[in-house]
C-alpha positions, 0 to 999 in steps of 0.5 A: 285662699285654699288655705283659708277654705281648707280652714273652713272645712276643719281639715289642715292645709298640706303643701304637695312635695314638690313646692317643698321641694321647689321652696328648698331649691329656691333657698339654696339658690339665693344663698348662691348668688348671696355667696357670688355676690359678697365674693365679688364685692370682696374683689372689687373693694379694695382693703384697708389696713389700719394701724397703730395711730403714731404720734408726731413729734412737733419740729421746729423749723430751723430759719423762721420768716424773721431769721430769713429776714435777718439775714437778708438784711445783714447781707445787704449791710455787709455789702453796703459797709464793703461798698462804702470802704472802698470807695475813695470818695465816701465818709470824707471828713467836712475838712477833706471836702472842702479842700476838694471842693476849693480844688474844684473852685465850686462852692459847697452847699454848706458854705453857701448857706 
């Protein structure tokens, strides 16, 4: 408003010394607590370090799903090829069993049918 009145007048519009003053001040303590402010933030946050990006090189596992599989399979017909070898009974011919079963006085059901 005094502005505007010291306008009218045809005179220019001073400020006094001490409001310069008072705006110096003002200035330099806002640039302070900028100042303060971007230190602490700086402390706070934590850095990050970028690097170089690397390139990984695709590796193949060694035993896939089906080599597990396999595996487990092949174990298991190994114990079953050991389990039939050493019984005394198993993969007899027809003629082996029959003698059996004429020993036993039974009738095999081959025979029957």
């Amino acid at each position: 408003m005094l502005r505007f009145i010291s306008f009218m007048l045809g005179k220019p519009y001073e400020t006094c010394k001490s409001c310069e003053t008072l705006k110096q001040q003002l200035e330099i303590s806002n640039m302070e607590k900028r100042d303060l402010m971007n230190t602490i933030l700086n402390i706070v946050r934590p850095q990050t370090f970028e690097s170089s990006p690397v390139e990984l090189e695709h590796v193949k596992p060694k035993f896939t799903l089906w080599s597990k599989r396999r595996a487990v399979l092949e174990e298991s017909e190994k114990v079953k090829t050991r389990i039939i070898k050493d019984s005394p009974n198993v993969a007899k011919t027809d003629d082996e069993i029959s003698k059996l079963e004429q020993e036993l006085g039974v009738e095999g059901e081959s025979n029957a049918g």
